[in-house]
C-alpha positions in Angstrom: 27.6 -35.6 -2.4 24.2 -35.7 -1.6 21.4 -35.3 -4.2 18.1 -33.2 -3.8 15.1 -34.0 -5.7 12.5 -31.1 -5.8 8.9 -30.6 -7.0 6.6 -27.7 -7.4 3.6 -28.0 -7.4 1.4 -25.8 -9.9 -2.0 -25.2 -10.1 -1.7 -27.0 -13.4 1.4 -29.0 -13.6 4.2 -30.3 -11.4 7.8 -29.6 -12.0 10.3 -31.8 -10.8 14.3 -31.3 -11.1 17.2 -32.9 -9.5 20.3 -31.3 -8.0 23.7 -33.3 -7.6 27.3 -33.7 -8.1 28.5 -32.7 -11.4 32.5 -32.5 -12.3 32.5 -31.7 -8.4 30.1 -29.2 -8.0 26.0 -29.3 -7.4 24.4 -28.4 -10.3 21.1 -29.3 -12.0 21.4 -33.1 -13.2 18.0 -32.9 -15.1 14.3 -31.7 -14.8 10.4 -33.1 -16.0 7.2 -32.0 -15.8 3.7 -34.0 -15.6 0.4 -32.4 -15.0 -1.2 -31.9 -11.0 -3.8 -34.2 -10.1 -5.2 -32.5 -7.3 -8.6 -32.1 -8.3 -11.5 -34.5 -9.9 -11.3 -37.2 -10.7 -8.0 -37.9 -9.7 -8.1 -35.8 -6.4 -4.6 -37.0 -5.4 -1.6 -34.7 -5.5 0.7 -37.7 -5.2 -0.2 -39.6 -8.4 0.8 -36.3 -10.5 3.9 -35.8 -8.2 5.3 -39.7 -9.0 4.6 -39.2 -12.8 6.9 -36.2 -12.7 9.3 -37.9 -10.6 9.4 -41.2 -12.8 9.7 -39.3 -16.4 12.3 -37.5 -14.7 14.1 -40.8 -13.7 13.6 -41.9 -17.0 15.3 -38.8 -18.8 18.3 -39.5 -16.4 18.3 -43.8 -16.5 17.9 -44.2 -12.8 15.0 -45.1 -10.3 14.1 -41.8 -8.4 11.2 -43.5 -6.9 11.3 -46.2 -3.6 9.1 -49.1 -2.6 7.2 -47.7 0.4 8.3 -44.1 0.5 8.8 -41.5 -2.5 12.2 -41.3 -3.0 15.6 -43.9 -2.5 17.9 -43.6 -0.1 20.3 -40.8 -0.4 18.1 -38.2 -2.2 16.2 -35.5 0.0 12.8 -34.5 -1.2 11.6 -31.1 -1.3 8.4 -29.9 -2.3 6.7 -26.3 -2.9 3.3 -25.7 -4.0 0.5 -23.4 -5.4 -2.0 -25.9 -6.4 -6.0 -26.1 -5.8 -5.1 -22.2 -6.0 -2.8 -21.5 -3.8 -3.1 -20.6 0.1 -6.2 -18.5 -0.3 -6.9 -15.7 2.3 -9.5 -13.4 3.4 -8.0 -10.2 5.1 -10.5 -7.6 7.1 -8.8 -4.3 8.7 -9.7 -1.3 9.8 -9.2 1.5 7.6 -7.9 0.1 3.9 -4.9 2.3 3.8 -3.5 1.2 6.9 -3.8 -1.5 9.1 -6.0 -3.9 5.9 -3.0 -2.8 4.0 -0.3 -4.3 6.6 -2.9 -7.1 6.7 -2.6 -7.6 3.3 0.8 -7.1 2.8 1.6 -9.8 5.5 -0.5 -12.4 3.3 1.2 -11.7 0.6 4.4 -12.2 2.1 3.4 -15.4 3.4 2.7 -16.7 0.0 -0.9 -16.3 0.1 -3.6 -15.1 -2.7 -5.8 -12.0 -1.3 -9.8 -13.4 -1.9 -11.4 -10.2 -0.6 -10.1 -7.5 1.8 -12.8 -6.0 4.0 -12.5 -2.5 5.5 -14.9 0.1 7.4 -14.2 2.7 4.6 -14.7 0.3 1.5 -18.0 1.4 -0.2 -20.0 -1.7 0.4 -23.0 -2.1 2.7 -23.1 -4.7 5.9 -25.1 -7.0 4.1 -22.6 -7.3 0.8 -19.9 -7.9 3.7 -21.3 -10.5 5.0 -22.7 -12.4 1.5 -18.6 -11.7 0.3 -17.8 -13.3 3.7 -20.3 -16.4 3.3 -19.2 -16.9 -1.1 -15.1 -16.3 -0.3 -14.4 -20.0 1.2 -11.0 -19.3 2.1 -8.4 -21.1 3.8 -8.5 -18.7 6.6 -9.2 -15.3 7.9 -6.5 -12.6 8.9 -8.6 -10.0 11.1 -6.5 -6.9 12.2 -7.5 -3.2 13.1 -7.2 -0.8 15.9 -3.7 0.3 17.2 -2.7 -0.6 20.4 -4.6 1.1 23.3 -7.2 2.4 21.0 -10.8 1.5 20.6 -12.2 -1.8 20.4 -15.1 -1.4 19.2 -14.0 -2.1 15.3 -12.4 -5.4 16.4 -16.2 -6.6 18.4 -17.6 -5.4 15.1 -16.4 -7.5 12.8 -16.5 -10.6 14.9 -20.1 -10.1 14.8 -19.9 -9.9 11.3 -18.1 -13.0 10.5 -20.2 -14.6 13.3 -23.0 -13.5 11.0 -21.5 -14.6 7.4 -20.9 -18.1 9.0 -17.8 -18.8 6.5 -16.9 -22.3 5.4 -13.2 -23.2 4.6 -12.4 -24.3 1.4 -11.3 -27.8 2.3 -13.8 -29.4 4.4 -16.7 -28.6 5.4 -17.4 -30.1 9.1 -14.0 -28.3 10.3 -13.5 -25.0 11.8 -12.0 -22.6 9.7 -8.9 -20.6 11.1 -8.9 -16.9 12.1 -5.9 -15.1 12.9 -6.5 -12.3 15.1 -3.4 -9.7 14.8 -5.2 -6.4 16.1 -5.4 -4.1 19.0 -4.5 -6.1 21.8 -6.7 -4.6 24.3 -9.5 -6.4 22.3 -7.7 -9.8 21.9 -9.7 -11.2 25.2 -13.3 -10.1 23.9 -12.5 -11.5 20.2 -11.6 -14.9 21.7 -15.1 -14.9 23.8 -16.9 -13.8 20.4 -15.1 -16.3 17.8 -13.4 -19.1 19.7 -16.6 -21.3 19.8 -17.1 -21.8 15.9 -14.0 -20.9 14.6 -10.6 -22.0 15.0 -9.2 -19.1 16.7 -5.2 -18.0 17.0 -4.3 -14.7 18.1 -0.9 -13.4 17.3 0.6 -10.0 18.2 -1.0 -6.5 16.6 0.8 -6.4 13.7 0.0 -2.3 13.1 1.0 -1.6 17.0 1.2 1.8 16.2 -0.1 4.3 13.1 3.5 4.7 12.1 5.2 0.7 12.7 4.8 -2.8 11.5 5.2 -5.9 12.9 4.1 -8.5 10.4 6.3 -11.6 11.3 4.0 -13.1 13.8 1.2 -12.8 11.4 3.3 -14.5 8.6 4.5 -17.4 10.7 1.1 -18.1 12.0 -0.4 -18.4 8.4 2.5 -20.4 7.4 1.9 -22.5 10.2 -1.8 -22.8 9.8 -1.0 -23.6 5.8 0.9 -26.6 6.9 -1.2 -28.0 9.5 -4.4 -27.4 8.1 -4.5 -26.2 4.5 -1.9 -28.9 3.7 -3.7 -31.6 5.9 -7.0 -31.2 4.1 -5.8 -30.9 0.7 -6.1 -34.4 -1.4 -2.9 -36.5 -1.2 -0.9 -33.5 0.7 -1.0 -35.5 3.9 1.4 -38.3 2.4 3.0 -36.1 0.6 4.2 -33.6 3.7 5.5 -37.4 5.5 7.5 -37.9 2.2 9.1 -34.4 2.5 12.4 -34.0 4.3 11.1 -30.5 5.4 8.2 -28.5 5.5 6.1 -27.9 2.3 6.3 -24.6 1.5 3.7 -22.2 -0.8 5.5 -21.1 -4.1 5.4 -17.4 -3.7 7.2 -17.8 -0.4 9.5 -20.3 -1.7 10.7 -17.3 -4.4 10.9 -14.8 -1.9 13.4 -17.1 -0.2 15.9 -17.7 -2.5 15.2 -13.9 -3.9 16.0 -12.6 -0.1 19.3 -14.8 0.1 20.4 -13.3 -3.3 19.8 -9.7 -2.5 21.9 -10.4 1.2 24.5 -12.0 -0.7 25.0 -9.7 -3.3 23.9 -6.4 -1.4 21.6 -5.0 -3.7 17.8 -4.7 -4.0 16.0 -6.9 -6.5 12.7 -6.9 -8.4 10.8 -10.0 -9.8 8.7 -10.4 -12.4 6.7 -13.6 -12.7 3.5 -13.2 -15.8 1.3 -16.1 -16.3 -1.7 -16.5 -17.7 -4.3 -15.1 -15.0 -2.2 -12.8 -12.8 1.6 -11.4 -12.6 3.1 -11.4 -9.3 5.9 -8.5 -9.0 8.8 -9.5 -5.5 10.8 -7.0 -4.6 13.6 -7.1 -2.1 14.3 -3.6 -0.4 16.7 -3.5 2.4 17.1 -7.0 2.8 13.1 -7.0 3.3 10.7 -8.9 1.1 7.8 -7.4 -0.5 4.9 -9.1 -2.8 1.9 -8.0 -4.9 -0.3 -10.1 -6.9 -2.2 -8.0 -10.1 -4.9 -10.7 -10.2 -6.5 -10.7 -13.4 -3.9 -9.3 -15.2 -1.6 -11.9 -17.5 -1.7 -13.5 -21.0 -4.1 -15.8 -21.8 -7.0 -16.4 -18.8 -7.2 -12.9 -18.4 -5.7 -10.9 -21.1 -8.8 -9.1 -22.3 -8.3 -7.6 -18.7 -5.1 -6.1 -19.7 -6.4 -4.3 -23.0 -9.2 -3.2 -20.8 -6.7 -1.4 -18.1 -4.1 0.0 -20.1 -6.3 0.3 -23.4 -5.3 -0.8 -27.5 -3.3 2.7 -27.9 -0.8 1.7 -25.1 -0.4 -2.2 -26.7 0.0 -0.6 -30.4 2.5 1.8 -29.3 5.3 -1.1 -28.9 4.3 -2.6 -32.8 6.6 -2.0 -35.7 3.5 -2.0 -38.1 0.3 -0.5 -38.5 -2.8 -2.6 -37.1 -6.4 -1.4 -36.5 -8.1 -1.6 -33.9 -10.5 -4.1 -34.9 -8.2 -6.7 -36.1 -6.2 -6.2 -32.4 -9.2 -6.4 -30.3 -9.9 -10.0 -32.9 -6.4 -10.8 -31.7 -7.1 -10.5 -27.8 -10.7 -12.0 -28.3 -9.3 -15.2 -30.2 -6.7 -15.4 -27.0 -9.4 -15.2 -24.8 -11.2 -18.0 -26.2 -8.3 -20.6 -26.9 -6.3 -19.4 -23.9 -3.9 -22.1 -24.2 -2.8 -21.4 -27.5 0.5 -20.6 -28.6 1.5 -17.7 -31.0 1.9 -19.6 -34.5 3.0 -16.2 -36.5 5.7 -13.4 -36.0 2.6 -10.8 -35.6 1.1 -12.9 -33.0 4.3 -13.1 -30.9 4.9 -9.6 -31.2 1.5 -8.7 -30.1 1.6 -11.2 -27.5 5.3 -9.0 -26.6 3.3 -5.9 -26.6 0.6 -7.1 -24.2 2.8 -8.3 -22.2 4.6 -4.8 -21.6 1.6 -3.2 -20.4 0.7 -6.2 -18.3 4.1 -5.8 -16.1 3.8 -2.4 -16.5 0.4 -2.4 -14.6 1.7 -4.6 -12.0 5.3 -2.8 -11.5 2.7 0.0 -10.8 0.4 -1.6 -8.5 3.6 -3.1 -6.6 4.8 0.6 -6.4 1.6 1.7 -5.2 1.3 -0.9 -2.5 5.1 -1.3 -1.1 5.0 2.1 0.9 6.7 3.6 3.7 5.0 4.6 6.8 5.2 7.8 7.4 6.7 9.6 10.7 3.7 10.5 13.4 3.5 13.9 14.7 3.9 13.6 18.6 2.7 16.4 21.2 0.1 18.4 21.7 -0.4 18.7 18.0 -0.6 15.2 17.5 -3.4 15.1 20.5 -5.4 17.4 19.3 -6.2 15.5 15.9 -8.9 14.0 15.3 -8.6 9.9 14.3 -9.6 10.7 11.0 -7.3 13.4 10.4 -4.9 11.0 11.2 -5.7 7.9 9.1 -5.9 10.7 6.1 -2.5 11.4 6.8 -1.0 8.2 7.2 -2.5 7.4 3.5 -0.1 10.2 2.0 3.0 7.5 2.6 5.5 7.1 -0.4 6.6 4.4 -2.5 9.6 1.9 -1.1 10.9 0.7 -4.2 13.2 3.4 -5.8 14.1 2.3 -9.3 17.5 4.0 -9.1 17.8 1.7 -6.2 17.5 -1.4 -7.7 20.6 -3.5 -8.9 18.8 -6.3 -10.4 15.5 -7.3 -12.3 14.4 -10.9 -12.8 11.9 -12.1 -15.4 10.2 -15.1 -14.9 6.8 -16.5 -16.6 6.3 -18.1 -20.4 6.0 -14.9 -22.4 9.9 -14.2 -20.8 11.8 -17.3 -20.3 10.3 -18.7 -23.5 11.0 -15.9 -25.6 12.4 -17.1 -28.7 15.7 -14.5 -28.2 17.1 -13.4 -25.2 17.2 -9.9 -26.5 13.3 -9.9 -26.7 13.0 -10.6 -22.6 15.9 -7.8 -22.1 13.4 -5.4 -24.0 10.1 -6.3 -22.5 11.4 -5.9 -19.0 12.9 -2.4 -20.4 10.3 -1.0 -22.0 7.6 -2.2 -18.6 9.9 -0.4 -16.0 10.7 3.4 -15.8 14.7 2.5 -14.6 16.9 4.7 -13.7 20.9 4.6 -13.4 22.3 0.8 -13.7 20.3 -2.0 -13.5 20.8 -5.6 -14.4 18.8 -7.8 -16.3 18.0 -11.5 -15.8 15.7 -14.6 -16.5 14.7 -17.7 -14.6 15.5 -20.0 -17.5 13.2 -22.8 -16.6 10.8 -21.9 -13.2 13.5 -23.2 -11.2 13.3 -20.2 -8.2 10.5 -21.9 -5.9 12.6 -25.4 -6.4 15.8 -23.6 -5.1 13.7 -21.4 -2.5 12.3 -24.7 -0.8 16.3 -25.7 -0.7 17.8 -22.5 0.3 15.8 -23.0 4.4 18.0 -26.0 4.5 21.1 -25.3 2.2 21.5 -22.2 1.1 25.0 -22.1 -0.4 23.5 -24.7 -2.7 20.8 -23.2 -3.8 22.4 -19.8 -4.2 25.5 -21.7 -6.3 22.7 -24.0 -8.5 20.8 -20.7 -8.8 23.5 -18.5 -10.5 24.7 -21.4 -12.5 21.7 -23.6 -14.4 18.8 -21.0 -13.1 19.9 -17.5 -14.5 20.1 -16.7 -17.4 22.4 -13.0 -17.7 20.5 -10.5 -20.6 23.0 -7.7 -19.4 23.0 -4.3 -18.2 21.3 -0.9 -19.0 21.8 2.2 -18.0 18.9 4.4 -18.1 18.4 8.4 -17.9 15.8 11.2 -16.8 15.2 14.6 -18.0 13.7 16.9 -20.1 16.0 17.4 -22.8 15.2 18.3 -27.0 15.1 15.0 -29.1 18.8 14.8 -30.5 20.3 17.0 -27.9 23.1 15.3 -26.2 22.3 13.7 -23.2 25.3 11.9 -22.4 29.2 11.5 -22.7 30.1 7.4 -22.5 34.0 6.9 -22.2 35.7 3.8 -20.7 36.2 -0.2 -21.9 33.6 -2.5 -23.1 35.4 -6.0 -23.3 38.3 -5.1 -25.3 36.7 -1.8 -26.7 37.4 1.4 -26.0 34.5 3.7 -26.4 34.0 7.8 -26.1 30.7 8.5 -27.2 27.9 11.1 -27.0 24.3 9.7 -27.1 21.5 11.7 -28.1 18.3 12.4 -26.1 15.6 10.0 -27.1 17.8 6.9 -28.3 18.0 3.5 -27.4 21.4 2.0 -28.4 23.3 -1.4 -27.9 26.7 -2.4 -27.5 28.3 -6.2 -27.3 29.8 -7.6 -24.2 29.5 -11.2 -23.6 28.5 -12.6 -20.4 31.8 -13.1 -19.7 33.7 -9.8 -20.8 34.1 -7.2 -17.9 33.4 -3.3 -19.0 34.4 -0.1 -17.0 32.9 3.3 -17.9 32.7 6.7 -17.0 29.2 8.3 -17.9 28.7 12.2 -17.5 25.0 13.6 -17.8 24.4 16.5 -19.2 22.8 19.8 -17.6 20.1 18.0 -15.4 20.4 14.6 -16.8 19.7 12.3 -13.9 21.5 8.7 -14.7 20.5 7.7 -10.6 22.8 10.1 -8.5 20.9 13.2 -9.1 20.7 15.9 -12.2 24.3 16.3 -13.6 25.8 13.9 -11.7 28.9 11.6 -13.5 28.7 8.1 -12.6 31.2 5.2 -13.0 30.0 1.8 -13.7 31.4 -1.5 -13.6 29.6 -4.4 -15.2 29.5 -8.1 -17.1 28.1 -8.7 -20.0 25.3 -11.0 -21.0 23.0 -12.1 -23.9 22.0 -8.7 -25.1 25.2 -7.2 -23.7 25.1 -3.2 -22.8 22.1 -1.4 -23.2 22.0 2.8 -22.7 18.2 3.8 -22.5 17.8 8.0 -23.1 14.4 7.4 -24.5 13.4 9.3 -20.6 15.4 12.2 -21.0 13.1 14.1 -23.9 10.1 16.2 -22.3 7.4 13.5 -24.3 9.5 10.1 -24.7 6.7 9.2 -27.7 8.3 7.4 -30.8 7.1 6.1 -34.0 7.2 2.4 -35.8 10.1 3.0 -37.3 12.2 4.2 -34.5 10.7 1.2 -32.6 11.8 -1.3 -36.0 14.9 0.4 -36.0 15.4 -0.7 -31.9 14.5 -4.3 -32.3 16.6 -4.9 -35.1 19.6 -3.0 -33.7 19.2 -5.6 -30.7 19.0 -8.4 -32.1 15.5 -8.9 -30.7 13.9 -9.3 -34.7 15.8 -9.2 -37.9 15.4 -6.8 -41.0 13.9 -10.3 -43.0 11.2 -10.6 -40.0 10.3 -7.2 -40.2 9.2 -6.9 -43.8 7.6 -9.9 -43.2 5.0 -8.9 -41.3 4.7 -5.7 -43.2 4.2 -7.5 -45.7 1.4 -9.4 -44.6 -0.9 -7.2 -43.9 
């Protein structure tokens, strides 16, 4: 069987793992880490890539690395990578709640990190344009606007403007930087006359044709493109390290989407992602097969934490703490985070505050994703339609709703230190919980070790593998809940549960406003029937019975009612009570703390 040998490439360090036959199978042989050494003074991607690979091939007793090429014969390399920053990109559109949105949303997609996006209706003047254009130093430009057939005027506008700004590209300085022209065709001729002389220009199709569809695939592959052959090319040490490579290097967001796209095919279900580090939180979604990204920059748990408390405020963080805690000592908390922002939490109230920030952090970003990942709404046609003005238009095409429908979505991955780190399993299963409004069943996993861009990067060439390596050594199962809606008393019955857990029969009536937990290993199998009562919604509409069928996993079955009282506010000692109950902190732990303050 052939082995694969994988890096990522982080900002910060470089992950390397190798998949290979194990008691017949592929499975992951072993993994290391070193840190990146693509900026000063090393300014060589390569040299942190090889220490990865050789502590690696010392963990396993066998030379990874060859003589005059990277790896030995009969191991493919595969490489991803997000570091100097990621593929940074600079995205201008017409109106910013339509066609800079698609823009932006095909960047994302692409794996790229928005720098600016520039619009007619955003509140700055010309001359702030222009200076944001001159200080951004991106990797390229994605200039869009104007439907098909429309006016052109926009388009001419802003190629004045970047004209104007004169933008450098990040890497250096006596090449032209890329523009991607994906607007109104019609002006696709007179762009290329403006911008083709100092600028590397490529124009792809209009990828807002129309107010009411999308075509973002041309856009995407041309920035993909455009990160490989000049992005990559410029970078320190990338060079020898995309003639290493078996296949194309690809840009770690897009690598997740990948392998999260050929899971959600696979399994026919839609899936959310949650990746928190320590200056933003990425949130992937999978809807209808399609893949979606946001990036909440300046929103994660050390670099930029301050900018958490500052958005969602101390109240929100202190409502998931099973003790008292002023304000003061809380805000001395985040501040000391802020200064040593590679520290580690060294007591039990520091990891549970470092929990509670990091609920409102994904809870942010689950909500910027939803506000973002929206449908296009249905264009009036006629003589009705004709007689609007453009901006009557526009104003309507901003009134479009959300696409991700948490009744909708079978499974939620949590990725990021604060998650996969978590000293119990039962801790992620909560923090994903308790940052989500879900509705109806939803399952609940976490990417163990950061293996998802490794397997992405594999699953282009060999999917089955990556899908099969992914499931086995990557996941890790927390279990199931199922979650209700409504506006019910506290204590009124919400629910009737009746059916097999394991080898458990249950017939149970759980109470508006409770959180409750029930064992099933990972293993076990469950069947049961739940009926709502009055206009309980548990995902197929008020009063609707559901049956489920489900495995278990580390924090087995949990039923969520906390949604069906008219104010779902509870006290410390309901929320002690719910973190002992599963498993997530023991009685012992508890007092502790209390104790301590």
């Amino acid at each position: 069987m052939q082995s694969y040998l994988i890096t990522d490439v982080g900002s910060t360090t470089t992950k390397a793992i190798l998949i290979g036959e194990k008691n017949g199978e592929y499975r992951l042989i072993d993994r290391a880490e070193s840190p990146t050494t693509v900026e000063e003074p090393f300014e060589d991607v390569n040299i942190g890539v090889k220490h990865a690979i050789e502590k690696l091939g010392r963990i396993i007793d066998k030379n990874l690395l060859g003589e005059d090429q990277l790896t030995i014969d009969g191991i493919d390399y595969f490489t991803s990578s997000s570091a100097g920053g990621g593929l940074q990109v600079l995205v201008i559109g017409l109106y910013s709640k339509v066609t800079a949105a698609s823009a932006s949303r095909a960047a994302l997609g692409a794996g790229a990190i928005l720098l600016d996006t520039i619009s007619t209706d955003d509140v700055r003047p010309i001359y702030e344009k222009i200076d944001a254009l001159r200080k951004a130093r991106p990797d390229m430009v994605l200039l869009t606007g104007g439907i098909d057939g429309g006016s052109v005027d926009f388009a001419l506008e802003f190629a004045d403007i970047i004209n104007s700004a004169n933008p450098k590209p990040r890497f250096g300085d006596d090449i032209k930087l890329p523009v991607i022209y994906a607007g109104n065709k019609d002006a696709a001729e007179l762009v290329e006359d403006t911008l083709s002389d100092n600028y590397e220009l490529h124009v792809v199709p209009n990828l807002r044709p129309t107010m009411n569809s999308e075509n973002l695939a041309p856009a995407r592959d041309q920035i993909h493109e455009l990160f490989l052959s000049h992005v990559m090319q410029q970078a320190p040490g990338y060079k020898q390290l995309s003639q290493a490579a078996v296949a194309d290097i690809v840009p770690t967001p897009k690598a997740v989407g990948k392998i999260m796209t050929i899971l959600a095919q696979r399994e026919k279900m839609n899936i959310i992602g949650m990746d928190i580090g320590g200056a933003t939180t990425d949130v992937f979604s999978v809807i209808n097969e399609e893949f979606h990204r946001t990036v909440s920059a300046n929103m994660g748990m050390s670099y930029s934490i301050g900018n958490v408390i500052e958005q969602s405020g101390l109240e929100r963080v202190k409502r998931w703490l099973p003790f008292e805690i002023s304000d003061c000592e809380l805000s001395d908390m985040i501040a000391t985070k802020m200064l040593f922002p590679t520290t580690l939490p060294v007591s039990l109230k520091e990891l549970m505050v470092e929990q509670a920030v990091a609920r409102e952090a994904l809870r942010i970003s689950i909500q910027h994703h939803h506000d973002l990942i929206t449908s296009l709404p249905k264009e009036e046609s006629g003589l009705r339609a004709f007689m609007k003005s453009e901006e009557s238009r526009v104003k309507e095409f901003t009134k479009s709703e959300s696409m991700v429908d948490m009744k909708e979505i079978g499974l939620i991955i949590g990725s990021g230190g604060v998650l996969s780190h978590a000293p119990r399993r039962e801790q992620a299963a909560l923090m994903l919980i308790d940052s989500a409004e879900l509705l109806g069943m939803t399952s609940l996993a976490v990417d163990s070790i950061f293996m998802m861009p490794h397997l992405g990067v594999l699953s282009q060439h060999h999917p089955d593998t990556a899908l099969h390596v992914l499931l086995k050594d990557c996941f890790i199962p927390l279990g199931t809940v199922i979650s209700g809606a409504g506006e019910l008393k506290k204590g009124d019955k919400a629910i009737n549960v009746k059916g097999v857990l394991g080898r458990k029969e249950v017939d149970e009536n759980i109470p508006a406003g409770s959180l409750m937990f029930y064992d099933l290993a990972e293993n076990e199998e469950a069947s049961i029937t739940v009926t709502p009562v009055g206009k309980v919604d548990i995902g197929d509409g008020p009063g609707s019975t559901r049956k489920f069928e489900f495995t278990g996993g580390a924090s087995g079955l949990i039923i969520d009612m906390r949604h069906t009282v008219t104010k779902d506010v509870f006290d410390i000692n309901e929320l002690a009570e719910w973190l002992i109950e599963s498993r997530a902190f023991t009685q012992e732990e508890l007092d502790t703390v209390r104790r301590d303050i």
